[in-house]
C-alpha beads as a LAMMPS data file, in Angstrom:
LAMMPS data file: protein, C-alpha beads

374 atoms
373 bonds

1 atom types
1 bond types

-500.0 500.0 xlo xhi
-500.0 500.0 ylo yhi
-500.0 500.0 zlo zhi

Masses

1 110.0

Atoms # bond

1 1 1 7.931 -55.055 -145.540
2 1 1 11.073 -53.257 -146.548
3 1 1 11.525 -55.871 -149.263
4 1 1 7.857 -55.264 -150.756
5 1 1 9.068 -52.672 -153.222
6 1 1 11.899 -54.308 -153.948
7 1 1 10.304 -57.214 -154.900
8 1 1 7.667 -55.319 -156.841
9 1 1 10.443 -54.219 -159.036
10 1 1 12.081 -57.589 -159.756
11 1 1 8.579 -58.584 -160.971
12 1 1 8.205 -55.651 -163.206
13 1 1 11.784 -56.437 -164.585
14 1 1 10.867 -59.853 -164.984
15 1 1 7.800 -59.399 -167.653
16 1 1 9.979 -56.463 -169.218
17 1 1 12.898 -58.418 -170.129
18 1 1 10.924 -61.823 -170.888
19 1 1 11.152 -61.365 -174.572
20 1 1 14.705 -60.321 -174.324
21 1 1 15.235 -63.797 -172.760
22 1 1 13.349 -65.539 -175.557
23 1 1 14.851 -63.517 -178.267
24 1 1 18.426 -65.023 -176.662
25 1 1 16.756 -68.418 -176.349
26 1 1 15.751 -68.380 -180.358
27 1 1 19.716 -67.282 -181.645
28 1 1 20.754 -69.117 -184.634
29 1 1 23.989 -70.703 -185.188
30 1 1 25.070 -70.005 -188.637
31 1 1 27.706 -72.393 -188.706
32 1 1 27.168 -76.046 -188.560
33 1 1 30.545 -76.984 -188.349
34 1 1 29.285 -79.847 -185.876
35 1 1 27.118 -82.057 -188.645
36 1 1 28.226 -84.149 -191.357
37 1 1 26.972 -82.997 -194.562
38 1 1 26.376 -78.918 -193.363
39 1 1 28.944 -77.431 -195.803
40 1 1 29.050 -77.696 -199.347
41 1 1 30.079 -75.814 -202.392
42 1 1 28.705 -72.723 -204.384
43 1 1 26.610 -75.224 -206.338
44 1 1 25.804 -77.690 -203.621
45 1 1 28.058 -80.529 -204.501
46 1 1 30.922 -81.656 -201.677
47 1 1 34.561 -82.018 -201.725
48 1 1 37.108 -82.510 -199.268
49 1 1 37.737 -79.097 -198.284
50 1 1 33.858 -79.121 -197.207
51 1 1 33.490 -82.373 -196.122
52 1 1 36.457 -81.482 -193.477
53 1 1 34.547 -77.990 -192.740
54 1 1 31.427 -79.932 -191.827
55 1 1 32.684 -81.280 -189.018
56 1 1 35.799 -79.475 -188.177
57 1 1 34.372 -77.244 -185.109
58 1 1 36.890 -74.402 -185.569
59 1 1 36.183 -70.832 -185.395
60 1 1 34.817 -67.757 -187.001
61 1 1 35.654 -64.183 -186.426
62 1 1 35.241 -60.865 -188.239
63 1 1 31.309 -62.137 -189.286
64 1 1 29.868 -59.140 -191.888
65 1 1 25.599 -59.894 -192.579
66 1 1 23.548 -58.349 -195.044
67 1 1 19.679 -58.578 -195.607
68 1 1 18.107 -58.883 -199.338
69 1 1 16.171 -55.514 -200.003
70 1 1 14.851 -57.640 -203.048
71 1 1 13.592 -60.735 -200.840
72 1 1 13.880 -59.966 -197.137
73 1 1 13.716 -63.378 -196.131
74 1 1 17.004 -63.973 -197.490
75 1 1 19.533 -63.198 -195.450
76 1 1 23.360 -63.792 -196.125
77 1 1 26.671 -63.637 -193.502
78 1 1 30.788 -64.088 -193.872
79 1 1 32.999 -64.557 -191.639
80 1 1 36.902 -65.781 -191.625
81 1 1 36.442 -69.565 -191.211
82 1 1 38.956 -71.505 -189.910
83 1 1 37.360 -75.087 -190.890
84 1 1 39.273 -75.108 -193.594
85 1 1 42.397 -75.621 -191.615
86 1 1 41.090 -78.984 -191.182
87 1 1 41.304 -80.051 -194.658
88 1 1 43.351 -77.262 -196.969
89 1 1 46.988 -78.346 -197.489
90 1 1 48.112 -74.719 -195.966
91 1 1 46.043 -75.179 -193.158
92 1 1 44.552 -71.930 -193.801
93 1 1 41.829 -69.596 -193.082
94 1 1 38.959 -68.574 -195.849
95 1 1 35.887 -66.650 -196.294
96 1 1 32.805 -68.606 -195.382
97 1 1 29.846 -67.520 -197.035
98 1 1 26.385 -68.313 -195.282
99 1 1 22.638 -67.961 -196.645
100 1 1 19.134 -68.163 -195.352
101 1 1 15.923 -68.005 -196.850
102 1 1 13.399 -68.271 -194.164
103 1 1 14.700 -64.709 -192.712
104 1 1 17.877 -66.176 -190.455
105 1 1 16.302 -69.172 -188.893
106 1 1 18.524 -71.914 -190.614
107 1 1 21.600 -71.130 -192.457
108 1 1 23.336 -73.124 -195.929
109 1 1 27.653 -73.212 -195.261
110 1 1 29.565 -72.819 -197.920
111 1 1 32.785 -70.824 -199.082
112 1 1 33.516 -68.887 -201.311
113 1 1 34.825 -70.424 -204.530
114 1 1 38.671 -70.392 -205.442
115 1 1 39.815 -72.212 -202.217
116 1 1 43.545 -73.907 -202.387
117 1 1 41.765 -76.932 -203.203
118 1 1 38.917 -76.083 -204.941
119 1 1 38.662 -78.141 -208.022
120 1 1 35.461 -76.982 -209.903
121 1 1 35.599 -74.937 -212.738
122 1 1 34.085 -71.952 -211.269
123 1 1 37.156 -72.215 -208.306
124 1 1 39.974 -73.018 -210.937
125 1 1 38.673 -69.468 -212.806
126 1 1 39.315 -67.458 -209.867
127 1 1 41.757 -64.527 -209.903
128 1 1 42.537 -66.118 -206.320
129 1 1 43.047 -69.164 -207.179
130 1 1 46.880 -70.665 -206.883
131 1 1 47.342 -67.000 -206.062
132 1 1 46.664 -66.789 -202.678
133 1 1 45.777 -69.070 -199.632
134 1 1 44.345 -67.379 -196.996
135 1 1 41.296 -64.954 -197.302
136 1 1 39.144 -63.452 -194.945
137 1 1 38.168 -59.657 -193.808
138 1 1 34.482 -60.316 -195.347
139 1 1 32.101 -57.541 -196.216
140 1 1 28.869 -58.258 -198.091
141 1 1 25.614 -55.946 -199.199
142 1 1 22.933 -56.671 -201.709
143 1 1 22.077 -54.506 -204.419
144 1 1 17.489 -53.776 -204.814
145 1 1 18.095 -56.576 -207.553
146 1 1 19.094 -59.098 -205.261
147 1 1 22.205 -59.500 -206.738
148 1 1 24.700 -59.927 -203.693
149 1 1 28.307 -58.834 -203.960
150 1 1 30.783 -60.089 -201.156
151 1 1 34.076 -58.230 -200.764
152 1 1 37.399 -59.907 -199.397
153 1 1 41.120 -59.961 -199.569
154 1 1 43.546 -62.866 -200.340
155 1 1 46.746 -63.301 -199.218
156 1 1 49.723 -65.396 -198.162
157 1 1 51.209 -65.241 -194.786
158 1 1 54.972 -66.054 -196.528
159 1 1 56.192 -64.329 -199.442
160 1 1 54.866 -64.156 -202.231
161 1 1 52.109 -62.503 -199.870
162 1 1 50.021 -60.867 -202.547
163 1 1 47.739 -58.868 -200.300
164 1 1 45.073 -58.117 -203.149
165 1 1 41.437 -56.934 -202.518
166 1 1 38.361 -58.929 -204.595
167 1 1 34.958 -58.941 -205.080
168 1 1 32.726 -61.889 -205.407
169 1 1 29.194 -61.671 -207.009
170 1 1 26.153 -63.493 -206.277
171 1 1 23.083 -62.978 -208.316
172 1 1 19.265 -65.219 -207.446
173 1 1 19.152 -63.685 -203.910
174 1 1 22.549 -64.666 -203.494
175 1 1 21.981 -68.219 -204.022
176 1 1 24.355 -68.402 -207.490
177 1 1 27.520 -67.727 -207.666
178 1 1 28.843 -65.448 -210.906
179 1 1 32.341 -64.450 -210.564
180 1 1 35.241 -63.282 -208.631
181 1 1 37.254 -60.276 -209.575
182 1 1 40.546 -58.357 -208.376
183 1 1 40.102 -54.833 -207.612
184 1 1 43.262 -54.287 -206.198
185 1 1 46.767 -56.091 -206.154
186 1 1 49.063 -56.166 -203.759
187 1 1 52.666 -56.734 -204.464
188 1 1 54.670 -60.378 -203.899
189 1 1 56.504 -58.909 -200.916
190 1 1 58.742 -61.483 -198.979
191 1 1 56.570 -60.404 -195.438
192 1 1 54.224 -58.316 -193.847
193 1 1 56.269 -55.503 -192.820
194 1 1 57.637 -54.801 -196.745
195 1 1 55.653 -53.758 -199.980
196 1 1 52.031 -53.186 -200.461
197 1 1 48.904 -54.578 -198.581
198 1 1 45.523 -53.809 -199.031
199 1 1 43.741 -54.418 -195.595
200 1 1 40.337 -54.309 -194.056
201 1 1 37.630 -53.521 -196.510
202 1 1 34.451 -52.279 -196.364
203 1 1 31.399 -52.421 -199.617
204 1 1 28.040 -50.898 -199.911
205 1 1 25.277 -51.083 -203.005
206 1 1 23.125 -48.285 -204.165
207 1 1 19.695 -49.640 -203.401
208 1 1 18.209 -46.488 -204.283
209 1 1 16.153 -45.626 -207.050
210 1 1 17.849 -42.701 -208.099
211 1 1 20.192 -41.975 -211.147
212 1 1 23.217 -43.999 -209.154
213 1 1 21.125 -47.163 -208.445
214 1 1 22.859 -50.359 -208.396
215 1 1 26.024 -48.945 -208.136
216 1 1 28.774 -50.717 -205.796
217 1 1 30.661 -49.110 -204.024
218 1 1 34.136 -50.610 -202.344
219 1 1 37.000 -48.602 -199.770
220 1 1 39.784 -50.410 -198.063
221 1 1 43.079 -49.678 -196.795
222 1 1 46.328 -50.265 -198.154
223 1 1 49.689 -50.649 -196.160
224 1 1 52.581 -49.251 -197.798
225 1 1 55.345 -51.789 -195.960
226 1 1 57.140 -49.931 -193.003
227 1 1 55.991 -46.230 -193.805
228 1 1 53.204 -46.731 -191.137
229 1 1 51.239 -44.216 -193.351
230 1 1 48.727 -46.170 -194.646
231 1 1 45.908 -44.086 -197.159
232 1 1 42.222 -44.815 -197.892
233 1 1 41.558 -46.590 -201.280
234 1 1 38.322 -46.565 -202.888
235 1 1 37.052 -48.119 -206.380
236 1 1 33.657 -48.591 -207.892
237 1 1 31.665 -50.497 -210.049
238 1 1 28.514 -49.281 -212.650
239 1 1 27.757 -52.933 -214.282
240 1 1 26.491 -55.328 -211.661
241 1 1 30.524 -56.053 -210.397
242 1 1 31.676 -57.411 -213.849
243 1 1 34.383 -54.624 -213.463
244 1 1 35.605 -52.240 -210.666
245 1 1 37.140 -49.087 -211.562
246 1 1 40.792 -48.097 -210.781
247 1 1 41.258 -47.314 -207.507
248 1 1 41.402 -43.571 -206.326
249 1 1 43.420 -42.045 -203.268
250 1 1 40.751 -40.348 -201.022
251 1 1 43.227 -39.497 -198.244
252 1 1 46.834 -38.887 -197.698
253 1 1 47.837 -40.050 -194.943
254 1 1 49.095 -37.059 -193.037
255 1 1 47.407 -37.588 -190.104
256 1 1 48.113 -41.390 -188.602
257 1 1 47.614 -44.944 -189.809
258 1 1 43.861 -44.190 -191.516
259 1 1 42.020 -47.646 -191.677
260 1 1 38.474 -49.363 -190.986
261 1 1 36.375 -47.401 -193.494
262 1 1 32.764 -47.459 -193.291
263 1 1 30.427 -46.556 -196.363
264 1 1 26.512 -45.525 -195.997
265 1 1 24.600 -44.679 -198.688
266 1 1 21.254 -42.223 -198.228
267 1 1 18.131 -41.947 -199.571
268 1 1 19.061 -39.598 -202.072
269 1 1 22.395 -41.827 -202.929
270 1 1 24.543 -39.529 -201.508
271 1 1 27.627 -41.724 -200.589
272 1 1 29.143 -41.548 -197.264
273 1 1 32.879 -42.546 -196.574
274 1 1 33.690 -43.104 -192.657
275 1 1 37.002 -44.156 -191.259
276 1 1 39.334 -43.627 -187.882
277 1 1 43.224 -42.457 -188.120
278 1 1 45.027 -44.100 -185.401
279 1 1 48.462 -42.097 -183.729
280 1 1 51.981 -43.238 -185.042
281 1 1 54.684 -40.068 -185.066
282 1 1 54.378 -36.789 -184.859
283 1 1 51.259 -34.397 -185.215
284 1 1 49.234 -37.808 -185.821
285 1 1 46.410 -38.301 -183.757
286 1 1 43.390 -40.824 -182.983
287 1 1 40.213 -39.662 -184.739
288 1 1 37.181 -39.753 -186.957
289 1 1 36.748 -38.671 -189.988
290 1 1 33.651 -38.442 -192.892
291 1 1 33.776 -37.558 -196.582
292 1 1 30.606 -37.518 -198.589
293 1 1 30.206 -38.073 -202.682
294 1 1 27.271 -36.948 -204.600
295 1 1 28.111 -38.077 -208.114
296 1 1 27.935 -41.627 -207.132
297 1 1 31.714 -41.861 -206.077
298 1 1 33.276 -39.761 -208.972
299 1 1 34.792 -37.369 -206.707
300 1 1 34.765 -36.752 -202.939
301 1 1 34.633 -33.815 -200.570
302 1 1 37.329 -32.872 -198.337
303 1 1 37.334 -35.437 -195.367
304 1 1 36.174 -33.574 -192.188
305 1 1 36.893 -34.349 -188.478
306 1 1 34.512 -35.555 -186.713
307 1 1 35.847 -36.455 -182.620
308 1 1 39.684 -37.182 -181.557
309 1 1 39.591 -39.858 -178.540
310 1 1 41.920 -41.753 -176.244
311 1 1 42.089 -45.528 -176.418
312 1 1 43.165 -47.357 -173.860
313 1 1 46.932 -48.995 -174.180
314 1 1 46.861 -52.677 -175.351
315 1 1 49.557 -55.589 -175.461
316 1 1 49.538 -59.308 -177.241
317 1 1 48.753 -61.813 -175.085
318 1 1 48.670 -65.491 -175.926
319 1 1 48.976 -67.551 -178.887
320 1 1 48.657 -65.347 -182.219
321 1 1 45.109 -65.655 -183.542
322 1 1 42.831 -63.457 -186.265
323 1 1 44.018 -63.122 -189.810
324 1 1 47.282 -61.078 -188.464
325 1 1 47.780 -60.896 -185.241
326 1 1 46.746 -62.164 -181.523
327 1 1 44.284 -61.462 -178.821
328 1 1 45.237 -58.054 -176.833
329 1 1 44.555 -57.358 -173.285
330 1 1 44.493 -53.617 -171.580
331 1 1 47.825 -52.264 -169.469
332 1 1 46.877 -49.005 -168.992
333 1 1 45.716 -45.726 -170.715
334 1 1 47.302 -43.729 -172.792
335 1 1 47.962 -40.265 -171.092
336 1 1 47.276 -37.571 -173.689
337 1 1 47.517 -40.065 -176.745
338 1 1 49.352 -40.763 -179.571
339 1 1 51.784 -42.771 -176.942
340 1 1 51.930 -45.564 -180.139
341 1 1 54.232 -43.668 -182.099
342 1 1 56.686 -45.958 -184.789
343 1 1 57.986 -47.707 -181.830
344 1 1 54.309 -49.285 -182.143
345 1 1 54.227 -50.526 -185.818
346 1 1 57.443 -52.421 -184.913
347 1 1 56.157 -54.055 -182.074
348 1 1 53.017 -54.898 -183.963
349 1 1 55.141 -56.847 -186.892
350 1 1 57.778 -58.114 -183.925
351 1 1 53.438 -59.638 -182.498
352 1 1 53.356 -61.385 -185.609
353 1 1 56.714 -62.474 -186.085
354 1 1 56.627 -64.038 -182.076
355 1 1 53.310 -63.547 -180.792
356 1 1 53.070 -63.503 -176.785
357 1 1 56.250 -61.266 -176.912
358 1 1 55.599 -57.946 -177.833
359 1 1 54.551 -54.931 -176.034
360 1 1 53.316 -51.576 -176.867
361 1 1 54.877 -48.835 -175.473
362 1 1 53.962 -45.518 -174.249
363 1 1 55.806 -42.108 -175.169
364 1 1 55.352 -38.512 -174.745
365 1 1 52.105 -37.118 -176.874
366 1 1 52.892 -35.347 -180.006
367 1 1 51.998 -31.561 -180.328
368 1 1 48.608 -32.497 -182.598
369 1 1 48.983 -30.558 -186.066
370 1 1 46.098 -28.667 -187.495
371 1 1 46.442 -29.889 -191.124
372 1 1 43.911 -31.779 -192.496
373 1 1 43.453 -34.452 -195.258
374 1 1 43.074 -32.590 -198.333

Bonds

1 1 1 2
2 1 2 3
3 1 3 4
4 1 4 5
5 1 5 6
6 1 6 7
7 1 7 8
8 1 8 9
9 1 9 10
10 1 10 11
11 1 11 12
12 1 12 13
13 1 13 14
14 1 14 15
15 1 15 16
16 1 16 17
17 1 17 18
18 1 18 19
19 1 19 20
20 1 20 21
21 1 21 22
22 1 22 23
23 1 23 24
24 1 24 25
25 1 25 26
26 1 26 27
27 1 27 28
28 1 28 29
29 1 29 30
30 1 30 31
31 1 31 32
32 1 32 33
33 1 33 34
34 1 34 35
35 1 35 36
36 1 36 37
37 1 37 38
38 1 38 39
39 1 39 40
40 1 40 41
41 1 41 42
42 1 42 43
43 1 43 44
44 1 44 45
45 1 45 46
46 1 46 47
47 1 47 48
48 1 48 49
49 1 49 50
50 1 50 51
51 1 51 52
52 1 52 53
53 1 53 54
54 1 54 55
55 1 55 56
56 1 56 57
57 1 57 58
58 1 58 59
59 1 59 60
60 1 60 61
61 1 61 62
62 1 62 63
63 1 63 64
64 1 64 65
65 1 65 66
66 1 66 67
67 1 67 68
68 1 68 69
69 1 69 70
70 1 70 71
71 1 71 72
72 1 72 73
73 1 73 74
74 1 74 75
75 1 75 76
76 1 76 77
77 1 77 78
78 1 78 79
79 1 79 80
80 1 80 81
81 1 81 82
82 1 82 83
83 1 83 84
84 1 84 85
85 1 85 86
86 1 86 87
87 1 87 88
88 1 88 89
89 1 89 90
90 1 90 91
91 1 91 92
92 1 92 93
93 1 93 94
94 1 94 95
95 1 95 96
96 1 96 97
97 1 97 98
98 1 98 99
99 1 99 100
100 1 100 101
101 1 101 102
102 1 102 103
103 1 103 104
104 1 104 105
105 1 105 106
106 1 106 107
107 1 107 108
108 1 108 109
109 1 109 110
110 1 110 111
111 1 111 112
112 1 112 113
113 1 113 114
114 1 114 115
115 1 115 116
116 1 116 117
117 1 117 118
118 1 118 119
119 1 119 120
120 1 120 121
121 1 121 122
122 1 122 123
123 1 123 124
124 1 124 125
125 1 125 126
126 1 126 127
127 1 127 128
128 1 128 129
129 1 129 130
130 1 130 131
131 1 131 132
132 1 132 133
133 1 133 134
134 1 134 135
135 1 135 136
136 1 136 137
137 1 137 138
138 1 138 139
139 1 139 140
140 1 140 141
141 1 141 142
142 1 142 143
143 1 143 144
144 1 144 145
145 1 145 146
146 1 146 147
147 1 147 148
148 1 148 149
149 1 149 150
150 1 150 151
151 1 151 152
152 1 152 153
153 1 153 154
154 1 154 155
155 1 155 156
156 1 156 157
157 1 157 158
158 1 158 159
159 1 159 160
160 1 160 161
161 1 161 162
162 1 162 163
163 1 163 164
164 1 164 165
165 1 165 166
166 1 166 167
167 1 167 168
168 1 168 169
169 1 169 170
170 1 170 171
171 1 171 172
172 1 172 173
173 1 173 174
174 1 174 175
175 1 175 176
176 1 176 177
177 1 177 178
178 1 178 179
179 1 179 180
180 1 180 181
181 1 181 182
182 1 182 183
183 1 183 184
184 1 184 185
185 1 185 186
186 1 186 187
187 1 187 188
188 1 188 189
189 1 189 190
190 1 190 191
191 1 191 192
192 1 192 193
193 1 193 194
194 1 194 195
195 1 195 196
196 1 196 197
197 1 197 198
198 1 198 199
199 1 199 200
200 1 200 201
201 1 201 202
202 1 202 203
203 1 203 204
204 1 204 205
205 1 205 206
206 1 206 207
207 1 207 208
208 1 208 209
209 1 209 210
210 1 210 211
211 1 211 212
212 1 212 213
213 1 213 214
214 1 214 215
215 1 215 216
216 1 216 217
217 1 217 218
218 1 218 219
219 1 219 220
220 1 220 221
221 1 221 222
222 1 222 223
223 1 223 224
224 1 224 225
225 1 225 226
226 1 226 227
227 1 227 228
228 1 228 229
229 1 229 230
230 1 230 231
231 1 231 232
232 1 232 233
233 1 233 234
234 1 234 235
235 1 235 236
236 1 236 237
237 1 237 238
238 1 238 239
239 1 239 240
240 1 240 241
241 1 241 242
242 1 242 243
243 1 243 244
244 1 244 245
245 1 245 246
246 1 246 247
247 1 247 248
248 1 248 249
249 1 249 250
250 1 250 251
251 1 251 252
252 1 252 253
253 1 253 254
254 1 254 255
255 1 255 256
256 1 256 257
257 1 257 258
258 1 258 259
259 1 259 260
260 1 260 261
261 1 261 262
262 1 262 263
263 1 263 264
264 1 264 265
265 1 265 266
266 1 266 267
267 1 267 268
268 1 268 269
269 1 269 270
270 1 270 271
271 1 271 272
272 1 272 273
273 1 273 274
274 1 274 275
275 1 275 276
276 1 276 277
277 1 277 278
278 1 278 279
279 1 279 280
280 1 280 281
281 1 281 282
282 1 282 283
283 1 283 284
284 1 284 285
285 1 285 286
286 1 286 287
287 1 287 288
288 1 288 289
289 1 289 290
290 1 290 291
291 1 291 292
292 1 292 293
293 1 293 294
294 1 294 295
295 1 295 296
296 1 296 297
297 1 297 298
298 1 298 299
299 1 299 300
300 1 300 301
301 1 301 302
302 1 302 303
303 1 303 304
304 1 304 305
305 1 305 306
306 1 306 307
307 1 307 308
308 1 308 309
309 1 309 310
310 1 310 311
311 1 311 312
312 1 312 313
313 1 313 314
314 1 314 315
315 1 315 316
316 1 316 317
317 1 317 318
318 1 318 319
319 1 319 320
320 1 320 321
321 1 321 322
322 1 322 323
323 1 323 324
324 1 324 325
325 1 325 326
326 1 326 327
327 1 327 328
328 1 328 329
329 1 329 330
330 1 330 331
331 1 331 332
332 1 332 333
333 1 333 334
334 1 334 335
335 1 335 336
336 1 336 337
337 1 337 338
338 1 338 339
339 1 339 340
340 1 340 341
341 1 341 342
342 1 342 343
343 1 343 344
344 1 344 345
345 1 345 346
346 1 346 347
347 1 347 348
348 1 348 349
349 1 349 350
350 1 350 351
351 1 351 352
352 1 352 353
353 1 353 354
354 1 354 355
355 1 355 356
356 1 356 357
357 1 357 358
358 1 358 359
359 1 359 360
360 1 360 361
361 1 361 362
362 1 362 363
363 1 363 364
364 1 364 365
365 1 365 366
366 1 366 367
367 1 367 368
368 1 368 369
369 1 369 370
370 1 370 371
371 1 371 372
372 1 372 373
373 1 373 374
């Protein structure tokens, strides 16, 4: 009789978390990469580089979704697809795009244009094309229009490496492709640890209806070679993504490694700018910060700190994997913080350089400064 109650409640957990079980049971895969035929390109026709994809079973990481304000049953997803190592003469990751129109219950595979060996017109136009072979980082959001814009960077993982930020535009609800354009170059260093990189981007449409509606808005972050220092970009564009304005500094850097930006827009198109600092030397420090625009990304205010934290202390492990670097595993906990001080950036290029051998090292916390980003 003990048991009764316990019982009772293992029934009552049961019906509750039923339709958890059959919302798990109904997950899509978005990636076919098992079936002959289940990639194609922007305009629906095959080539090699899809054909391979179709069947290639290799992975995705980094996936990025968006839903179409303009026709909710479209939905769209990215990701950095490896299928292409199959087939590309680099044997090189690229951004897969993805696309449903019955609200995410089957999926379309495709890429997006300008691939190594993508032949068709719209491909051979791309800034990326014979420019770059590797892209990935995806980031995707619809404007009310349905017009789709899907932000990435391009790059090569030997010099020249080129590390330049784009934006590709979609327009039908995302089904047709438009146009790819460069919003940011990077430089043709001879390696990762030397001249400039812009790195992990993030993109958000207006879907407002106020004066700023339909504007798109993109922030990324660029790596200035060893300096460790790296500063918040951020560009826009008024005309649909035909052009992107010249990129603006929104940070500078005083305060850590600032990366992984993350833009909101809100009902009154206010534009909100999000992004962490990570500890390197010095009075840098882990944190969060915010910055807000309201003249559609003109000008923004003075970032403002939200929370400083403690991560835990990681190491490589393994083979190298992800667009630059390898799976990490925890060793501990960083007493006080900021224990990844320049000693850190090195071993992060020596990860890349001979992945499996590096380690991350603690030292003593810096006395945290009370500037801020200005």
């Amino acid at each position: 009789m003990r048991f009764a109650p316990v019982a009772a409640v293992a029934a009552v957990l049961a019906v509750m978390l039923a339709p958890l079980w059959a919302d798990a049971a109904s997950n899509t895969r978005t990636t076919l990469d098992g079936t002959a035929g289940s990639y194609s390109r922007f305009d629906g026709t095959q080539d090699a580089t899809t054909t391979g994809c179709s069947t290639s079973r290799r992975p995705q990481n980094e996936p990025t979704i968006a839903v179409d304000p303009h026709d909710p049953q479209v939905v769209t997803a990215g990701a950095n697809d490896y299928c292409t190592q199959a087939t590309l003469p680099n044997h090189e990751v690229w951004a897969g795009y993805y696309r449903s129109t019955d609200g995410g219950a089957r999926f379309e595979d495709s890429l997006v244009p300008g691939y190594p060996a993508d032949g068709s017109a719209a491909g051979v136009a791309s800034p990326v094309h014979g420019t770059c072979g590797a892209a990935g980082d995806p980031t995707q959001s619809f404007d009310a229009d349905g017009r789709l814009f899907y932000g990435f960077i391009c790059f090569n993982r030997t010099g020249p490496v080129n590390g330049g930020m784009f934006v590709a535009t979609y327009d039908q609800d995302g089904g047709r492709y438009l146009r790819t354009v460069e919003v940011a170059r990077g430089t043709p260093s001879g390696q990762f640890s030397a001249g400039i990189f812009q790195d992990k981007p993030n993109l958000v449409a207006d879907q407002t209806n106020g004066r700023f509606s339909g504007n798109v808005y993109l922030a990324w972050s660029r790596d200035s070679g060893v300096s460790g220092n790296n500063v918040i970009l951020f560009s826009r564009s008024t005309d649909h993504g035909v052009t992107f304005s010249k990129p603006i500094q929104v940070t500078n850097g005083l305060v850590g490694n600032e990366l992984f930006t993350d833009l909101a827009v809100a009902p009154d198109g206010t534009l909100y700018l999000t992004l962490r600092t990570t500890a390197l030397q010095g009075p840098t420090f882990d944190g969060i910060w915010t910055m807000r625009s309201t003249d559609g990304g003109v000008s923004f205010s003075e970032p403002a700190l939200l929370a400083r934290f403690v991560l835990p202390l990681l190491q490589p492990v393994g083979d190298r994997g992800g667009l630059h670097g390898g799976p990490r595993r925890l060793v501990g906990r960083a007493a006080g913080r900021a224990g990844q001080d320049l000693r850190r950036q090195r071993s992060r290029r020596r990860a890349l350089q001979h992945p499996g051998h590096a380690r991350w090292h603690r030292s003593r916390p810096p006395v945290l400064s009370r500037r801020r980003l200005r």
